[in-house]
C-alpha positions as CSV (number, residue, x, y, z in Angstrom):
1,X,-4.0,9.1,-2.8
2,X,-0.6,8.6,-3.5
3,X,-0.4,5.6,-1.5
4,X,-3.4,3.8,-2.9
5,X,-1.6,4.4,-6.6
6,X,1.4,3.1,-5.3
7,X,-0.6,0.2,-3.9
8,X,-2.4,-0.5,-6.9
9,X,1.1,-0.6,-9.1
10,X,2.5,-2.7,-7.2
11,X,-0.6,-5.1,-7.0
12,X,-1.0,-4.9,-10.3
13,X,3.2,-5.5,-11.0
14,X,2.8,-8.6,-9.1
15,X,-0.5,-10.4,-10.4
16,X,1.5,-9.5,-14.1
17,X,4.6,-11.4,-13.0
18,X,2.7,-14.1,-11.3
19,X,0.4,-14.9,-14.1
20,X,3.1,-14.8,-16.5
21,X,4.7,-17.5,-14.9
22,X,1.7,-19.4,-15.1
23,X,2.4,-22.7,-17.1
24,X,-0.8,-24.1,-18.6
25,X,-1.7,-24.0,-22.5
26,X,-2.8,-20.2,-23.6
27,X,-1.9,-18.5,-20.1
28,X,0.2,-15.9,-22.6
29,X,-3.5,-15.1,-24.4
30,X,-5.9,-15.0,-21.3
31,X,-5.3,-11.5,-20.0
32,X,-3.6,-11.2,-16.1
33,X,-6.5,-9.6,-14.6
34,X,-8.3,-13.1,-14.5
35,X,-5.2,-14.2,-12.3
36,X,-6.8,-11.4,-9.5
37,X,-10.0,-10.6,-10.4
38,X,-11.3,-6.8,-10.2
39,X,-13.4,-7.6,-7.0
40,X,-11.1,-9.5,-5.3
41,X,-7.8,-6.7,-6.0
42,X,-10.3,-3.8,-4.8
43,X,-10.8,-5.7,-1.7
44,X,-7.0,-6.1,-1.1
45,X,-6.4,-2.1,-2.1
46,X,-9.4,-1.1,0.4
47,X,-7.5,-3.1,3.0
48,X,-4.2,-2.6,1.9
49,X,-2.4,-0.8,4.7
50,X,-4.1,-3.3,7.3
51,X,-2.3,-6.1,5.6
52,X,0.5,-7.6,8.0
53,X,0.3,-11.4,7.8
54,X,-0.8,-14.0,5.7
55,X,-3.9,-14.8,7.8
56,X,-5.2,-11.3,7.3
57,X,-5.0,-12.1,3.7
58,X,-6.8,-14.9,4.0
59,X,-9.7,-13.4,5.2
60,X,-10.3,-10.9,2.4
61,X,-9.1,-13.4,-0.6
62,X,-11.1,-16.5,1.2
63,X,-12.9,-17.3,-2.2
64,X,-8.9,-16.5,-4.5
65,X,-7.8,-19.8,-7.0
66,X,-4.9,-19.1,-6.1
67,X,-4.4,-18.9,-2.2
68,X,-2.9,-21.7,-1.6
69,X,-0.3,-21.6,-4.6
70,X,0.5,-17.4,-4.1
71,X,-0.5,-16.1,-1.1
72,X,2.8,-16.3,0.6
73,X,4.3,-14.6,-2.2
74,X,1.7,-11.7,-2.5
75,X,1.5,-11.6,1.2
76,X,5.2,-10.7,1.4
77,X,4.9,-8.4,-1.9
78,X,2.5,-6.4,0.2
79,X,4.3,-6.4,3.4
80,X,7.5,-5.2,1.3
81,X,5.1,-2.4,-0.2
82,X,3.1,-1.5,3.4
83,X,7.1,-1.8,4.8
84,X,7.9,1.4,2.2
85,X,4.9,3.1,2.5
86,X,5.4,3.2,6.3
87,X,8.6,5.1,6.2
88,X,7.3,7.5,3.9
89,X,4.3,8.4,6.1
90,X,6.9,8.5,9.0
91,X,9.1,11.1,7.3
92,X,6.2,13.2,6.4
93,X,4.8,13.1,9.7
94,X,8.2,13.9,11.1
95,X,8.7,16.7,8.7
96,X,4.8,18.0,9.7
97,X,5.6,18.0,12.7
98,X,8.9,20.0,12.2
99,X,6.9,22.4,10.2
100,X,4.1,22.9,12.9
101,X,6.6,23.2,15.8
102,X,8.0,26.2,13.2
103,X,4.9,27.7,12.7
104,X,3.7,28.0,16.6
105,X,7.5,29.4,17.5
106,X,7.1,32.3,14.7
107,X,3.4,32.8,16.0
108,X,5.0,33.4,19.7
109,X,7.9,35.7,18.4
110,X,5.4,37.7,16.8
111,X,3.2,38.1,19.6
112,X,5.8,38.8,21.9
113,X,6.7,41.7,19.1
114,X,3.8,43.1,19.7
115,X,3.7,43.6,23.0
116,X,3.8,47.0,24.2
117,X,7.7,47.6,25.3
């Protein structure tokens, strides 16, 4: 859960900064969300983590306005984001793991205590 929010800021971060720099007359009054619309950014969040290259992109924002002129840019916003999500998942795996390996060596001590001398 916590990944998908972080996903979802970050997405949302980036379609802010790149429709702000949109230069057409009223871009400032049409709201961001028509930049990436809702259909569209739940298809990149439900496929977020698989996200490595641009073509993979491509496939899930085939139909996106902007592809051509953005997806290099928000393909390499989500690699950044995948790249930190990563190490997080591999420190809390390694720190699971620590933690199981902990658990299963108290469990044998204590069965070993209760062994009859």
């Amino acid at each position: 859960v916590a990944a998908t929010e972080t996903a979802r800021a970050a997405l949302d971060v980036f379609c802010r900064w790149q429709w702000s720099m949109k230069l057409f007359p009223g871009a400032g009054h049409i709201p961001y969300s028509l930049y990436l619309p809702y259909n569209l950014r739940n298809d990149i969040l439900r496929e977020y983590h698989k996200i490595r290259d641009r073509e993979e992109l491509a496939r899930i924002l085939i139909d996106w306005e902007y592809l051509d002129a953005d997806g290099n840019a928000l393909c390499d916003h989500i690699r950044y984001v995948n790249s930190q999500l990563d190490q997080v998942r591999a420190q809390l795996n390694c720190e699971r793991a620590v933690a199981a390996a902990e658990t299963r060596a108290r469990k044998k001590r204590g069965a070993r205590e209760m062994l009859p001398a």
